[in-house]
C-alpha positions in Angstrom: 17.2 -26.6 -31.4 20.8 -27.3 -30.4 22.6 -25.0 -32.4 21.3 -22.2 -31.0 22.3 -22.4 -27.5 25.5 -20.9 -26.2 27.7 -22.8 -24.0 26.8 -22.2 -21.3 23.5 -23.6 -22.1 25.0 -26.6 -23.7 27.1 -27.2 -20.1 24.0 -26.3 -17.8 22.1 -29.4 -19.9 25.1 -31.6 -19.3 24.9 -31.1 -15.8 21.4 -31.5 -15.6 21.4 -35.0 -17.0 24.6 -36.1 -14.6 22.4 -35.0 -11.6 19.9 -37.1 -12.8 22.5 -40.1 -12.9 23.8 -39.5 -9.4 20.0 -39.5 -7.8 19.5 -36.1 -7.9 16.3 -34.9 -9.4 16.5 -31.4 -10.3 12.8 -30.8 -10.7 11.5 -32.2 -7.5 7.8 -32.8 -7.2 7.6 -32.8 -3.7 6.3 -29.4 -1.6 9.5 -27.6 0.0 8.2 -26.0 3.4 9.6 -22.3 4.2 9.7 -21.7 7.6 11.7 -18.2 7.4 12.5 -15.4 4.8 16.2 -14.0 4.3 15.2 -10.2 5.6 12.9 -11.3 9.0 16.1 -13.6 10.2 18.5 -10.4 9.2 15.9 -7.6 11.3 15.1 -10.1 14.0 18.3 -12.6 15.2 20.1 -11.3 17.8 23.0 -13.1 19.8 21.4 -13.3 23.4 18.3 -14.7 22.1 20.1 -17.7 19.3 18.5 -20.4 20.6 15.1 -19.6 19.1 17.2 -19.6 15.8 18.3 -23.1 15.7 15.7 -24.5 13.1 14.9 -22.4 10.1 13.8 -23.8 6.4 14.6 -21.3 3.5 14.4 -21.5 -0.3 15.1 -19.1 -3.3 18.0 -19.2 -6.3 21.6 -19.2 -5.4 23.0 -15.7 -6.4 26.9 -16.3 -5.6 29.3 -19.0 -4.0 32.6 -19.5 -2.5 34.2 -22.4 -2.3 36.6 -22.9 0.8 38.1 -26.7 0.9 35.8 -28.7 2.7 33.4 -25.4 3.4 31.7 -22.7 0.9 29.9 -19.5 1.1 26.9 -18.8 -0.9 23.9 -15.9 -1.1 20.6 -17.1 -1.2 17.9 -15.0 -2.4 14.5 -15.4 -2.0 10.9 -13.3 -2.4 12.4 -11.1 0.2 16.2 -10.1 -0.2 19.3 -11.9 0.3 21.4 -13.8 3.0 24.8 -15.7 3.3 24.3 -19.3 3.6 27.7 -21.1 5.2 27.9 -25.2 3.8 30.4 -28.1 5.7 31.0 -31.1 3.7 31.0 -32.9 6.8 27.6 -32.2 7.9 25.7 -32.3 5.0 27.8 -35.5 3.7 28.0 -37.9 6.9 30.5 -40.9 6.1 29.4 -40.4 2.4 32.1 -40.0 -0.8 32.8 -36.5 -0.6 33.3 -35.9 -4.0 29.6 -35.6 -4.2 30.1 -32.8 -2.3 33.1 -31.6 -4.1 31.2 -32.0 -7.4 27.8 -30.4 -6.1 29.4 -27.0 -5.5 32.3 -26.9 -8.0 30.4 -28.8 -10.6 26.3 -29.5 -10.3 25.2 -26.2 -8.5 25.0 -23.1 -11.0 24.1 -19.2 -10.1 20.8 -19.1 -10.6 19.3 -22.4 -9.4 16.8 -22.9 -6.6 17.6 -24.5 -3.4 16.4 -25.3 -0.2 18.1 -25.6 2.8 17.4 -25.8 6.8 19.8 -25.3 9.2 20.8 -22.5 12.0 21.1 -18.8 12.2 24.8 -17.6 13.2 26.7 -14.4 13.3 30.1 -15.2 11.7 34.0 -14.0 12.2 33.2 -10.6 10.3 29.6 -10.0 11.8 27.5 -11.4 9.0 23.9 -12.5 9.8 24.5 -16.2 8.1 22.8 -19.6 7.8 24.8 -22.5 8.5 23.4 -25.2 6.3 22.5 -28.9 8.1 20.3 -30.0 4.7 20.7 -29.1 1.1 18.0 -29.7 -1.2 17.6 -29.0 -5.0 14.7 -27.6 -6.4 15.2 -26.1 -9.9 17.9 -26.1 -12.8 18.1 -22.7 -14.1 19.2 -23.9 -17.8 19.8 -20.0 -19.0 22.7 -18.2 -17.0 21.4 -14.6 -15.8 23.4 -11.8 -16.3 24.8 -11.0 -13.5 26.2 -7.3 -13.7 30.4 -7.5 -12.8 32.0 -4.9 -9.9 35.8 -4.1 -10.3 37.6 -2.6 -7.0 37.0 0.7 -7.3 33.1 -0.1 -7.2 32.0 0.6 -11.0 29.7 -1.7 -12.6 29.8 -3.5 -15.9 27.7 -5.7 -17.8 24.2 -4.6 -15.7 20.7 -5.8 -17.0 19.9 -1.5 -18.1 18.5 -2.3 -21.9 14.8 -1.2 -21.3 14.0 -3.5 -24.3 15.2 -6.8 -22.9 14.2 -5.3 -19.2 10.3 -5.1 -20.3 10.8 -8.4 -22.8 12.5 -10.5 -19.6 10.9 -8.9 -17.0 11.1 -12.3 -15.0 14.8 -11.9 -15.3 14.8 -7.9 -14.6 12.9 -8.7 -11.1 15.8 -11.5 -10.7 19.0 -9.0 -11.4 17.6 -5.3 -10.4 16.0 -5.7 -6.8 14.9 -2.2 -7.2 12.5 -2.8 -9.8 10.4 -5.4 -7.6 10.4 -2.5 -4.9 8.4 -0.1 -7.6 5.7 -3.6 -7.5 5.4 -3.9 -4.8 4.4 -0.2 -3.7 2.0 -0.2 -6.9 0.2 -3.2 -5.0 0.3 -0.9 -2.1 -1.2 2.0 -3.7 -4.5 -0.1 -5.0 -4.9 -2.1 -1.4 -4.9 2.2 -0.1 -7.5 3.1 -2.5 -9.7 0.2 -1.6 -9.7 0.5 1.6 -10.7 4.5 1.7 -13.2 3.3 -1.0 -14.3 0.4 1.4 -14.6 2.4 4.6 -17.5 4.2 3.1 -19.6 1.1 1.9 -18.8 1.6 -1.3 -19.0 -1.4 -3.4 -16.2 -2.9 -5.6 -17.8 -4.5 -8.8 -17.0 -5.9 -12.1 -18.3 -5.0 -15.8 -17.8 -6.6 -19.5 -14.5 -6.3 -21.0 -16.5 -7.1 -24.5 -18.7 -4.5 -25.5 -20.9 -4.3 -28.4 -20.4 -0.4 -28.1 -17.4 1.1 -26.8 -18.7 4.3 -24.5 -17.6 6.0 -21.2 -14.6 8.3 -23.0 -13.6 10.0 -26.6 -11.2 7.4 -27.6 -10.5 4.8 -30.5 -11.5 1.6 -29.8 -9.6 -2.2 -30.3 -12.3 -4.4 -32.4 -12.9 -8.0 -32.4 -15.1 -10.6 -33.5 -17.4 -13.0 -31.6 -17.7 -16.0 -33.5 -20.8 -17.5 -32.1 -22.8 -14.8 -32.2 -20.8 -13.5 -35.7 -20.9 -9.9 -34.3 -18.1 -7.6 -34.1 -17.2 -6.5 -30.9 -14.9 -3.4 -28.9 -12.7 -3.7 -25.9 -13.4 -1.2 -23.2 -12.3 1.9 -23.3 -13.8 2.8 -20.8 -16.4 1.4 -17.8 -18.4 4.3 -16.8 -21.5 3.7 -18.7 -21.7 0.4 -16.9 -21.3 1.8 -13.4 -23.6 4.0 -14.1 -26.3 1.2 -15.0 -25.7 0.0 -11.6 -26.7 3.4 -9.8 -29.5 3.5 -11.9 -30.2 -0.1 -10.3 -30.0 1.4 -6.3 -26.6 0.9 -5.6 -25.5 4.0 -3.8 -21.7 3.7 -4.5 -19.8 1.2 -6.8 -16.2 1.5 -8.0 -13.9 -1.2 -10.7 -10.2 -1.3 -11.6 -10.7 -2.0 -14.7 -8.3 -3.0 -17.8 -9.3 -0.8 -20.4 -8.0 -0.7 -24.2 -7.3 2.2 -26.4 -6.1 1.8 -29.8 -3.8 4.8 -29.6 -0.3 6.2 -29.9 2.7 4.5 -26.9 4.8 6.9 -25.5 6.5 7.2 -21.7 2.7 8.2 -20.3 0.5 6.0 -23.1 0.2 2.4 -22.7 -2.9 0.8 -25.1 -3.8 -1.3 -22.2 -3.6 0.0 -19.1 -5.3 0.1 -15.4 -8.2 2.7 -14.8 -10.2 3.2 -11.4 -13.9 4.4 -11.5 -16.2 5.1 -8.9 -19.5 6.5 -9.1 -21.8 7.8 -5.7 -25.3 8.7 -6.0 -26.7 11.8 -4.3 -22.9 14.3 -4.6 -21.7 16.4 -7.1 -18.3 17.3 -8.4 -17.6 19.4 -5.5 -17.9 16.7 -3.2 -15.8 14.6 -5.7 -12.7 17.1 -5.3 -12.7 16.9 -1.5 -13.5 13.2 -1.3 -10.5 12.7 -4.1 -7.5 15.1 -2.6 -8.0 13.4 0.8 -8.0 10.1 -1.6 -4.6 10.7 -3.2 -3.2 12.2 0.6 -4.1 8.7 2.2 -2.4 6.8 -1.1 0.6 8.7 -0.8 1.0 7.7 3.0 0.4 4.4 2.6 2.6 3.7 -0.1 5.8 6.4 1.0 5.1 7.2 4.4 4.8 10.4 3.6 2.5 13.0 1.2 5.3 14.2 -0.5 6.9 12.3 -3.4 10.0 12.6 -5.7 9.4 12.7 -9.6 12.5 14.0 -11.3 13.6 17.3 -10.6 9.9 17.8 -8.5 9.1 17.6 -5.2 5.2 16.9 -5.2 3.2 17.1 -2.3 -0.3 15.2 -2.4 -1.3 17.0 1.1 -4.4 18.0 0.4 -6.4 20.6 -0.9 -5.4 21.2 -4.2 -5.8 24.5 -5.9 -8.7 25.0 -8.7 -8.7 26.8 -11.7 -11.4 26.8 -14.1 -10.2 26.2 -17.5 -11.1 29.2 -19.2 -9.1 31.1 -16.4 -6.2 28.5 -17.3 -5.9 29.2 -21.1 -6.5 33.3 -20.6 -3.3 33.1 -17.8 -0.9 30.9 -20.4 -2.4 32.2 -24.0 -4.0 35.4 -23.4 -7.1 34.2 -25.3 -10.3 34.1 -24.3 -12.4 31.1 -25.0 -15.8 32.2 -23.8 -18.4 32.7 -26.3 -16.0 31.8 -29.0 -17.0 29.9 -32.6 -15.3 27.1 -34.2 -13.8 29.3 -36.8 -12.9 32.1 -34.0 -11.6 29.0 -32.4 -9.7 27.0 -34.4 -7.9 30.7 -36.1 -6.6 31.0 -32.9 -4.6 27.8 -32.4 -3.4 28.1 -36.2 -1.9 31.7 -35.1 -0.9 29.6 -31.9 0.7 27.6 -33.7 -1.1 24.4 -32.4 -1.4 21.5 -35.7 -5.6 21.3 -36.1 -8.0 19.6 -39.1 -11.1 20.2 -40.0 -12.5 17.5 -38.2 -12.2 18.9 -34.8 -14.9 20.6 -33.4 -15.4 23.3 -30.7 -14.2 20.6 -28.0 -11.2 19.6 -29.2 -9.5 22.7 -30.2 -9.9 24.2 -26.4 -8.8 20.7 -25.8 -5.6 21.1 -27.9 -5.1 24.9 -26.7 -5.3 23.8 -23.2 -3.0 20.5 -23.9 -0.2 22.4 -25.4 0.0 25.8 -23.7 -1.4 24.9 -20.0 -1.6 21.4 -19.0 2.4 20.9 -18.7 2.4 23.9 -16.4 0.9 21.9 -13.3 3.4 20.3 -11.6 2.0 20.2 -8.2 -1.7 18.5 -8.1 -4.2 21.2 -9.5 -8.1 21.1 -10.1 -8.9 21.9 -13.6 -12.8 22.4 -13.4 -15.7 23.4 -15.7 -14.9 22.3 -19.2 -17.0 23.5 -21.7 -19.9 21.8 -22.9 -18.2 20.4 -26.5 -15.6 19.0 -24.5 -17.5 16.9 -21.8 -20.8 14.5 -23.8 -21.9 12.6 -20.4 -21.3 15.9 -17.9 -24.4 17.8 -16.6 -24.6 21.6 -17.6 -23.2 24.1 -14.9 -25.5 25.0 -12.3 -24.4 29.0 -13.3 -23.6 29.0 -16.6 -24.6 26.8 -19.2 -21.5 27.1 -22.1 -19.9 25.1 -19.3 -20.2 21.6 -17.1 -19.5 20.6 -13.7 -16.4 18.6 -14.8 -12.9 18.8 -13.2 -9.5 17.3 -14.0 -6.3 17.3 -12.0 -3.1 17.8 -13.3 0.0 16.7 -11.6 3.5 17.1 -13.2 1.9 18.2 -16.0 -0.3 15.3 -17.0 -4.0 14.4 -16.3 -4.5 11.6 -13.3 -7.7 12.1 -13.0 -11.3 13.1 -14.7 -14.6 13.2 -12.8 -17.9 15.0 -13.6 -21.3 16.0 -11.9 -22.6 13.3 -13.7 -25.3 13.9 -16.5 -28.5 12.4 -15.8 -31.2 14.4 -18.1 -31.7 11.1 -20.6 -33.5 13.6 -23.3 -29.9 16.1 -22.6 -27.8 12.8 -23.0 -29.4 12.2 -26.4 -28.7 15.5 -28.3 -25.0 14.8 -26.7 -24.8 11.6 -28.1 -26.4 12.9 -31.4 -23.9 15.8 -31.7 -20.5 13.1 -31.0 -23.0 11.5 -34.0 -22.1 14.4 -36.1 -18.6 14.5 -35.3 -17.7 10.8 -36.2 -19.1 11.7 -39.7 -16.7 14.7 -39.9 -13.9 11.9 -39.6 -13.5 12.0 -35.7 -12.6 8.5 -34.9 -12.3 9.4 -31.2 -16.3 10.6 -31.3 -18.4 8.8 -29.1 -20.7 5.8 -30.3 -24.8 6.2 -29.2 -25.5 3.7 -26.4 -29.2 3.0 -26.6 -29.9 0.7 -24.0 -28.1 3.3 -21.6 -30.3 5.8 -22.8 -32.8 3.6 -22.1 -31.8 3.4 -18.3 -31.0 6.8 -17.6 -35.0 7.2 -19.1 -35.5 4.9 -16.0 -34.4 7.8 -14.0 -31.0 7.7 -12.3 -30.4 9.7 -8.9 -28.0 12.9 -9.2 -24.6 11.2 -9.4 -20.9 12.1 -9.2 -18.4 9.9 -10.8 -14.1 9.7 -10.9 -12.3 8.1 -13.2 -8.0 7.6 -12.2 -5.1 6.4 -14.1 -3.6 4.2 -11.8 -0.8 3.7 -14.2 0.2 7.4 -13.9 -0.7 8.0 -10.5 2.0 4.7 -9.6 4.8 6.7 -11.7 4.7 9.6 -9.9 4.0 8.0 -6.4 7.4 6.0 -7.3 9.5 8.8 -9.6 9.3 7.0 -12.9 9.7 8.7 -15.8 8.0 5.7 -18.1 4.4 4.3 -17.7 6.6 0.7 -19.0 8.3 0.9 -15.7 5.0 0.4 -13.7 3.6 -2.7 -15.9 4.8 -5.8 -15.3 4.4 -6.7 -18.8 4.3 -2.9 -21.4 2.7 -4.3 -24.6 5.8 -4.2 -27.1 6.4 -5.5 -31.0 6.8 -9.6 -31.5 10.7 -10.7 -30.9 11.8 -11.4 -34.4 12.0 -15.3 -34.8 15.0 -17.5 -35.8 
């Protein structure tokens, strides 16, 4: 479709076929070998020791040049960072027609291509780390021109790659222009290779459970359906894993956790994403005591491995992941930011107080969700610093075991940081004829028009009848944990890829 492409495009295409004609094939098929990456030869090359520099192979896209009569400047970037490449005619164009040269640089070579070159590492005039090039090779055309952002000479930038809509639609080209951005990646792959390994170092076991599930369990959430043709029955993406895990303790493993896509077919804000990255882990034999200590000490290893440190900017906040973090039980919460009382309350009692609250409810919300909304509007934002939230009441928490003191409430905790939950873990519920009436009573609330009301997994029931050990289980949104570990104020910042509306075509 020629008439849609600018001309730049048009040129870029041009040039492509005329490097063809001169013997140059832009889309080599042959391997390039790397020997060295721009930042090791910038940390590592010093002056005294240049003879181990005198062979190095590098490849990435060609970010600027500078063309100097028979000689040129360039910036090669590659998977690390950037270094100045210096070119000589002469040497890379032995006794050959030097307008080859002439037109490879001036002509043939466009920002944004990938080359290879191997040469030597020198310092130059002005004390620049720099690669002086003995063989030039191409290795892609870049056919779209990136936009590079423009510096005048007083230092302000025009023209940058900002618009978060094209950012999140191109992120191939956002990694390309911002360098920052790939920085945030690469600490989210640091933050799931800590969590492993403090999962690991305790034999727990990392495992893998169905995406496709004829029911959707494991959280109060609206579900994604599909349709499996074969078998011509519907079927839900995950919301959620836990019921799965739990299977597997049932089955003697002492300890299993998954990162796990999940799907929920809900509102997208800056902390929502319908597809995002959860973490579960289930242990037989603890309780959700054990589950605080073993998570705080969790998140303070996390936050050293991907900052250095256990503190970490978000916004205006310092938050320090140091652990132990405070507990408050969530009856104590809403009494400090509401004044009111939710022990031994009705659902009328209940839901009259958030309407004089003035907290939006409908009469399909039961006991559970209207503490749910009190505490979500007048407590949770309060928490900057990581807090334990623990012992929900009963209506608010289906697959959580009764407290051990007082049975309105369960052995369920959640922590807050900056005013969002990060985490959700329970003393796990393991009474199958308990689990029933729970499942029977999230029955009940689906026919009160409660799309978010838990389906009844038989076959689960049927394991827990089985008999599964006493059990703690965590569930972490990795997602949210990576903004605040990297101070972003937008979950799309941390996916590669934020699920967004179709481009309109043509």
């Amino acid at each position: 479709m020629e008439h849609h492409l600018s001309e730049q495009e048009l040129l870029r295409r041009q040039t492509l076929q005329t490097l063809r004609e001169n013997g140059i094939e832009p889309y080599p098929a042959a391997a390039f070998n790397v020997t060295h990456f721009s930042t090791d030869i910038k940390s590592n090359f010093t002056d005294e020791a240049k003879d181990q520099w005198t062979e190095v192979s590098l490849a990435g896209r060609m970010m600027s040049r500078r063309i100097m009569g028979k000689a040129a400047f360039a910036e090669l970037q590659d998977s690390a960072g950037r270094i100045q490449i210096y070119i000589n005619r002469e040497e890379i164009c032995p006794g050959e027609d030097k307008t080859i040269y002439n037109d490879l640089f001036k002509k043939w070579c466009d920002l944004g291509d990938f080359i290879g070159i191997k040469g030597y590492v020198f310092r130059t005039q002005v004390g620049e780390i720099s690669v002086h090039v003995r063989e030039f090779f191409f290795l892609s055309k870049s056919l779209k021109p990136l936009p590079f952002p423009k510096t005048d000479e007083q230092g302000n930038v025009f023209d940058a790659f900002t618009d978060p809509e094209l950012r999140y639609r191109q992120r191939y080209v956002d990694l390309v222009v911002n360098p920052q951005v790939k920085d945030i990646f690469i600490k989210r792959t640091k933050l799931f290779n800590a969590m492993r390994e403090y999962f690991n170092q305790f034999g727990y076991m990392e495992v893998e459970t169905p995406v496709l599930q004829s029911i959707p369990g494991g959280a109060t959430a609206r579900p994604f359906m599909t349709h499996h043709n074969a078998l011509d029955i519907p079927l839900y993406l995950r919301i959620a894993n836990e019921l799965y895990l739990k299977r597997l303790i049932v089955g003697g493993f002492d300890g299993v956790y998954e990162f796990s896509k999940n799907f929920r077919n809900e509102g997208m804000d800056r902390t929502h994403n319908p597809e995002f990255t959860g973490m579960e882990i289930y242990v037989a034999y603890k309780d959700y005591n054990w589950m605080m200590e073993f998570t705080e000490k969790c998140l303070e290893h996390c936050a050293l491995a991907v900052n250095g440190t256990t503190e970490a900017t978000f916004g205006a906040h310092q938050i320090n992941f140091k652990a132990p973090y405070p507990r408050i039980t969530m009856r104590q919460s809403i009494l400090d930011f509401t004044g009111f009382d939710i022990d031994e309350k009705s659902e009328d009692e209940l839901r009259s107080a958030c309407k004089n609250m003035g907290i939006e409810v409908d009469n399909s919300m039961g006991k559970g969700k209207l503490i749910d909304a009190i505490f979500g509007d007048k407590c949770e934002g309060n928490y900057i610093q990581p807090t334990f939230i623990i012992d929900y009441p009963k209506e608010m928490s289906p697959l959580t075991k009764v407290h051990r003191e007082n049975p309105a409430y369960t052995e369920r905790f959640e922590l807050m940081i900056c005013g969002k939950e990060v985490a959700n873990a329970y003393s796990e519920l393991n009474d199958p004829i308990d689990q029933r009436e729970r499942f029977e009573e999230q029955l009940k609330l689906q026919e009160r028009g409660d799309d978010e009301a838990m389906f009844i997994d038989q076959d689960f029931l049927r394991a827990l009848e089985y008999g599964m050990p006493p059990t703690s289980g965590l569930g972490i949104g990795m997602d949210r944990l990576c903004m605040f570990l990297t101070n972003q104020a937008s979950i799309q910042e941390v996916l590669f890829f934020p699920q967004m509306k179709p481009e309109k075509q043509g």
